[in-house]
N, C-alpha and C positions, 0 to 999 in steps of 0.2 A: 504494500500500500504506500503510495506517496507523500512525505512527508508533508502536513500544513504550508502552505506559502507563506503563512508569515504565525507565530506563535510567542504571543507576549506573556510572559508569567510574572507576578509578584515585583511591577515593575512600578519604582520609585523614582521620581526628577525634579531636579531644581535648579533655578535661576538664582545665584548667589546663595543669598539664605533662605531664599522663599522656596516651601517646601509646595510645587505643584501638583503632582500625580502620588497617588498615594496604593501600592499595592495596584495595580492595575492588571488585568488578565484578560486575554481575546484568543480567538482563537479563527483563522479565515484558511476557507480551503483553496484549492486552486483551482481559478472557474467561477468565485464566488464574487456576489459584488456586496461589499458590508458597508452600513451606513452607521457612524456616530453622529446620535444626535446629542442636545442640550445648550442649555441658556450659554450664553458670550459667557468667558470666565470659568467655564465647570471643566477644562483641561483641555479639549477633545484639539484644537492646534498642537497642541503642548508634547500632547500620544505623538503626533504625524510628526513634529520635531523630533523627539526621543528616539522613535524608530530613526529616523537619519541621522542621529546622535550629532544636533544643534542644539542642543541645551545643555545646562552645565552637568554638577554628577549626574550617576544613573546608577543605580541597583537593580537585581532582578536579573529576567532571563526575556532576549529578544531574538528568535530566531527566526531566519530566513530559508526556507524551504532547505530545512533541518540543519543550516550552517548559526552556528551563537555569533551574533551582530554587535554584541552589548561593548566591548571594549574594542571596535574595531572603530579606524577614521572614516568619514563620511564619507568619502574619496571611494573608499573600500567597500563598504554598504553600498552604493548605486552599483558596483561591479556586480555583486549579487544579483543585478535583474531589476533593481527599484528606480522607480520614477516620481518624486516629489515634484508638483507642482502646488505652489506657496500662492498666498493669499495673494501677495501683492504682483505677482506675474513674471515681473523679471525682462520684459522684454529689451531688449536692445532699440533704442530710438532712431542713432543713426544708420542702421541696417535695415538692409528690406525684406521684407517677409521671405523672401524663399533664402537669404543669406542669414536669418535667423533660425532660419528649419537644418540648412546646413550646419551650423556653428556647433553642436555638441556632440563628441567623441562618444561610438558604441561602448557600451558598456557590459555587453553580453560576447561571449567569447563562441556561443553556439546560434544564436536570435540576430541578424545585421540588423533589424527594425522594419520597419514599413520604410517601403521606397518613397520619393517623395511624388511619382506619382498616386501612389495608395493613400497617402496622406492626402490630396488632392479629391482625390475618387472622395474620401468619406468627409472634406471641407472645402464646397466648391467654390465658397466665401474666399478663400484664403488665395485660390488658383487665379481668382479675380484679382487682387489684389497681389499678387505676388510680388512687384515690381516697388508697391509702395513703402515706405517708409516707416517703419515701425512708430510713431508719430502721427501718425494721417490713420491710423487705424482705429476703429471703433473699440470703445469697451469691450464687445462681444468677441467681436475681430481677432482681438491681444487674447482674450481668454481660452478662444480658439486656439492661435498661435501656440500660446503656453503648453496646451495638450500637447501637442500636433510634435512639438519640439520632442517632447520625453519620449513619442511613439516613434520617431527618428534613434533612437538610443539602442533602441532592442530589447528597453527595460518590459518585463511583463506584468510586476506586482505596480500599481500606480497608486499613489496616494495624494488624494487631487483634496485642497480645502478651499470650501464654502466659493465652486468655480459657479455658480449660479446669480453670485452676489451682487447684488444691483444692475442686473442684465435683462432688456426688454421682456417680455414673455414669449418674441416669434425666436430668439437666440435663448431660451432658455427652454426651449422644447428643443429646438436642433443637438442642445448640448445632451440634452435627455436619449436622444438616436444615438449619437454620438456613445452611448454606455451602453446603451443596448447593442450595438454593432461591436462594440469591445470585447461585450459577454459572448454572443456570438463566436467571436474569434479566440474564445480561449484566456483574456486577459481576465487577473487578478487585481480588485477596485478596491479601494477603502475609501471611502467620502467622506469627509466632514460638513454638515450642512445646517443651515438653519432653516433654510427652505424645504419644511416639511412636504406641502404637498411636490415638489420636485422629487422628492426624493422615496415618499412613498412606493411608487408603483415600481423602481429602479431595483431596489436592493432585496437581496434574499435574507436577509438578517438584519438585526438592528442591536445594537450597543448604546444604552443611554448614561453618559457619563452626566456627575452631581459635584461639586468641591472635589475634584482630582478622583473620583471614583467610578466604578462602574456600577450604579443604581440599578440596573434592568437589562435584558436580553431575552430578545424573540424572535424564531422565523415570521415571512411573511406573512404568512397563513395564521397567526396569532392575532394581528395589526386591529381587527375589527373586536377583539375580547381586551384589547389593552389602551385602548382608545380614552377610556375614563383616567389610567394612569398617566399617560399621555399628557393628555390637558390639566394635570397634575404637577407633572415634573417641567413639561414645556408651555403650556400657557396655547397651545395647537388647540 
């Protein structure tokens, strides 16, 4: 049997003194797309940092499709196959979209990534745009891009946060195909999201972290019995 894609255990981090994630434990298979939800503040950036090991100490046990992550450099963690894409996107301004899609070194020694025709096929937004100017590009455009970047890598576990985040609703269903066409292909998803109903109908599992913890855990097929806890813990 194949080991988990990614297997968080008893896992503790902090920024300086402040103690964020407290005992943390998840567990995503490969194939799977898992959704953390919870209020701004309850950790769930914090997890997606930790697994990349950008945040200060760490305890515990982080592994990646059965290799331990926890004291390795970041550098070394995306060779594993991981693709972080962070809140704030990262794009390159004076690059143009397809010399942004070019710019980052594979990271899988078996996976080359999506070509950038395939990239192309599944953002036809981006094909349009190729030529322009990572600056002249829309919100949705850059958040595109951000994906688009990591699926150029080779990486397969992706750990995308809150990419839905103040994006029209016609690029916030494209972004939703966009997961669905992933799953499809075999990619391992972790979201972090605030936008509940986005993230609803997407994910096979849900993790709700609370003050650095994980409060709840449900497949989808639970969603309509936990609903009351829900508007609970999220205010959804």
């Amino acid at each position: 049997m194949a080991a988990p894609a990614l297997e968080i255990s008893g896992l503790r981090a902090w920024y300086g003194e402040s103690h964020i994630l407290h005992d943390v434990s998840m567990v995503v298979q490969p194939g799977e797309v898992v959704t953390l939800l919870g209020r701004n503040g309850s950790g769930r950036t914090t997890t997606l940092r930790a697994i990349m090991g950008l945040t200060g100490a760490r305890t515990g046990s982080i592994r990646i499709n059965g290799v331990e992550a926890l004291d390795l450099p970041t550098h070394r963690i995306a060779h594993l196959g991981v693709g972080y894409c962070p809140e704030e996107r990262g794009i390159f301004s004076s690059l143009s979209t397809e010399e942004n899609l070019m710019l980052p070194p594979p990271v899988s020694a078996t996976d080359s990534g999506m070509s950038v025709e395939e990239v192309y096929a599944l953002f036809p937004n981006l094909k349009e745009r190729r030529t322009s100017q990572g600056t002249r590009l829309s919100g949705g455009e850059q958040q595109m891009l951000a994906v688009a970047r990591i699926l150029r890598t080779g990486a397969r576990l992706l750990l995308l946060d809150e990419i839905s985040e103040g994006l029209a609703p016609v690029i916030v269903q494209a972004l939703g195909r966009m997961i669905e066409a992933l799953r499809a292909r075999g990619y391992t998803i972790v979201m972090v999201e605030q936008n509940f109903r986005f993230a609803a109908p997407l994910a096979d599992r849900f993790y709700v972290m609370e003050h650095g913890q994980i409060v709840e855990t449900f497949a989808a097929s639970e969603l309509a019995a936990k609903t009351p806890v829900l508007h609970e813990l999220l205010g959804v």
